[in-house]
N, C-alpha and C positions, 0 to 999 in steps of 0.2 A: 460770489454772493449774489450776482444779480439773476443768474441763472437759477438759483436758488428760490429766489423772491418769484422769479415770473413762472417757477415751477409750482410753488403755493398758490400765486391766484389763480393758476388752470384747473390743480385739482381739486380747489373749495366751488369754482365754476362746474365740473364737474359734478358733485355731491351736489350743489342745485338743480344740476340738468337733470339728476337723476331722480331728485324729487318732483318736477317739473313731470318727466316722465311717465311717473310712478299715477300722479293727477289724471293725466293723457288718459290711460291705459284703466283706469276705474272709474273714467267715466266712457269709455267706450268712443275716446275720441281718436281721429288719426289727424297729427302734427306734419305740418309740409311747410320747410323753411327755405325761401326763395333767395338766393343770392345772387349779385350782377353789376356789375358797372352803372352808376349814375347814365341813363338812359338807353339803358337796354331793353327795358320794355315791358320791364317787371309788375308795373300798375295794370297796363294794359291788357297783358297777360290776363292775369289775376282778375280784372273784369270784363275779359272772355270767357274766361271759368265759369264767374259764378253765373252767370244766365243759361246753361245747361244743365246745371248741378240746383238750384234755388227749387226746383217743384219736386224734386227726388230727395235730396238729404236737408241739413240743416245746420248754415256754416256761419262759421265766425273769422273774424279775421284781428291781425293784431299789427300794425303798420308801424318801421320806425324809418325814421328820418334825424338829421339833425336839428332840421328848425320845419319850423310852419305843421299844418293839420292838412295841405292838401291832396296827400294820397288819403286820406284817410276819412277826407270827404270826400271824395270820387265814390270809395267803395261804399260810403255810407246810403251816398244817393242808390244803390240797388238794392237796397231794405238790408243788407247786412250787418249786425252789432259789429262794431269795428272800435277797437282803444289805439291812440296814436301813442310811438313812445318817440321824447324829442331828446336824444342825446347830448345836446348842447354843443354840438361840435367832434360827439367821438365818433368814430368808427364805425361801429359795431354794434347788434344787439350782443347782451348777456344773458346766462340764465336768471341770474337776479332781477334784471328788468321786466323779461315776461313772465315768473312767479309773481313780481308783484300786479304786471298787468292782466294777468289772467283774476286778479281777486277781483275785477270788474267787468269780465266775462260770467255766461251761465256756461257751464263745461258741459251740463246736467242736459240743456239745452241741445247740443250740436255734435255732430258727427263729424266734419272735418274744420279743422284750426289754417287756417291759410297764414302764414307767417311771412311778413316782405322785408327783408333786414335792411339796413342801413345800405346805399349804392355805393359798391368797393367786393374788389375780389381778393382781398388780401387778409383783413382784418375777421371777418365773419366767419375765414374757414376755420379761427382756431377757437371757436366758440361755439359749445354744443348747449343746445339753449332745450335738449330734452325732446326735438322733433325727433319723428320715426323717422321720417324721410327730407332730404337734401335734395333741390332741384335750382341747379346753374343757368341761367339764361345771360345769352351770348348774344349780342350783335353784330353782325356781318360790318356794321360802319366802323369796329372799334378794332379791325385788324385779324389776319391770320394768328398772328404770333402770344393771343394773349392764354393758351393753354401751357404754350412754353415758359412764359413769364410765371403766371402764378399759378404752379401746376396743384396747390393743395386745392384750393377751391374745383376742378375738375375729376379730381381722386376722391375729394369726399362725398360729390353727387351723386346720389340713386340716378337719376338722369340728367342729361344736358340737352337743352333747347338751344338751338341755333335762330335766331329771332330775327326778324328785318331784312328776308332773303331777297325780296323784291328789291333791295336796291344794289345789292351786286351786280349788276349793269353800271354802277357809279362808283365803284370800288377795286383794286388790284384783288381782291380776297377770290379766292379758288377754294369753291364750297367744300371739293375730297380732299384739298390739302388738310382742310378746316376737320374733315371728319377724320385723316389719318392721325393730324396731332392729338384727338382728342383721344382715338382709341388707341392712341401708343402711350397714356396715362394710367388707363382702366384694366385692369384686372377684375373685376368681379362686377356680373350685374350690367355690363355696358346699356345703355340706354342712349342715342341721336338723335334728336328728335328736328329736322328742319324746319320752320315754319314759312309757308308762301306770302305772299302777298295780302290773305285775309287770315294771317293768323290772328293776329289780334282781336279780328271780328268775330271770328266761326270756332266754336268750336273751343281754343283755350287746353288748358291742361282738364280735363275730367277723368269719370273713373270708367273703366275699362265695360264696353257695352257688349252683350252676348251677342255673340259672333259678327263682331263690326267688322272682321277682316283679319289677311295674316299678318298683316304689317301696323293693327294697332299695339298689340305689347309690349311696354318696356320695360315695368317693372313689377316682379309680384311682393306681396310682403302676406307672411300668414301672422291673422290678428293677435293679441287681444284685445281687434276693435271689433267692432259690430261686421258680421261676416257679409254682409252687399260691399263695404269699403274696401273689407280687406282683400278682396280678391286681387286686383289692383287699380291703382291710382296715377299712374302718371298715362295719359294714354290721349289720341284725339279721335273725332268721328273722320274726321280726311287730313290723309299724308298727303304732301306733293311729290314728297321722296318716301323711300322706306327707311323704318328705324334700324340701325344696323347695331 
């Protein structure tokens, strides 16, 4: 019975994601849902993003958390419309939360959706909230071994960010152990992405620049967003490593 019960609320989550989706994709927007361990670096990220991306496209963002507003004031301070959603304690976003938090978005407005889920790599990968694209960000402080622990959240990423590499000099973590576990996950699409010591400042997750280099692509998706996006979107202007 209970397998039953927790198989209806996936596939009714589903049919929302898919609505959600469906929103995306007729307004020409592309969805990117950030998943990661309570400080891994996911705000941070996200605004390194937006200050390369702000004079080129036109973003929105959708923040949750279980309590307070202040990721969602951080992003707001860089002029982006941003809705916080506050779980109250659960987990995870759903797709019901960002359908309804998208009815306080212009969709009409913006080109890419930054979505930062709830901090937990457990709960978030079994909730398709309707993004195109999945992107895991890792912490180097938070251990080698957590691709083995919760290996759905690294199987459902379009890419993986390895984040907070400068401080491996304080950590047992061995950066290729780090990339082996990840790409003995992946089958399709593999996307590593290391980040150094100024990731957070420089640079951020953007979209793919003509001809930045061989080592900036990692993932392509063909639209039906507006074709400058679609080319692709997980990418930076400097590696320290190459994306493997």
């Amino acid at each position: 019975m209970e397998v039953t019960v927790v198989e209806q609320i996936l596939k009714a989550n589903d049919a929302l994601a898919r609505a959600n989706r469906a929103r995306f994709d007729a307004a020409g927007v592309l969805a990117l849902n950030f998943i990661g361990s309570p400080g891994a670096g996911k705000t941070a990220l996200l605004e390194a993003t937006v200050a390369p991306l702000q004079n080129e496209y036109r973003l929105t963002c959708i923040e949750g958390d279980p309590y307070t507003t202040r990721d969602a004031e951080r992003i707001g301070r860089l002029g982006v419309p941003v809705v916080q959603i506050n779980t109250r304690g659960g987990c995870h976003l759903d797709a019901a939360m960002v359908g309804q938090a998208l009815e306080s978005l212009d969709l009409g407005g913006a080109d890419l959706l930054l979505i930062e889920n709830v901090g937990n790599l457990l709960c978030p990968s079994q909730y398709d909230l309707g993004e195109h694209l999945t992107v895991a960000v890792l912490s180097v402080a938070e251990g080698a071994d957590k691709p083995d622990k919760y290996p759905a959240a690294f199987q459902r990423a379009a890419a993986v960010i390895v984040n907070k590499v400068d401080l491996l000099g304080m950590t047992d973590v061995n950066l290729e152990d780090v990339t082996e576990r990840i790409r003995a996950l992946r089958t399709l699409c593999p996307g590593f992405c290391p980040l150094g010591p100024d990731g957070r400042r420089d640079g951020g997750v953007g979209p793919l620049a003509e001809g930045a280099g061989p080592h900036t692509p990692v993932i392509r998706r063909e639209p039906p967003v507006r074709p400058a996006l679609g080319q692709a979107i997980i990418a930076r202007r400097r590696w320290t490593s190459p994306c493997v």
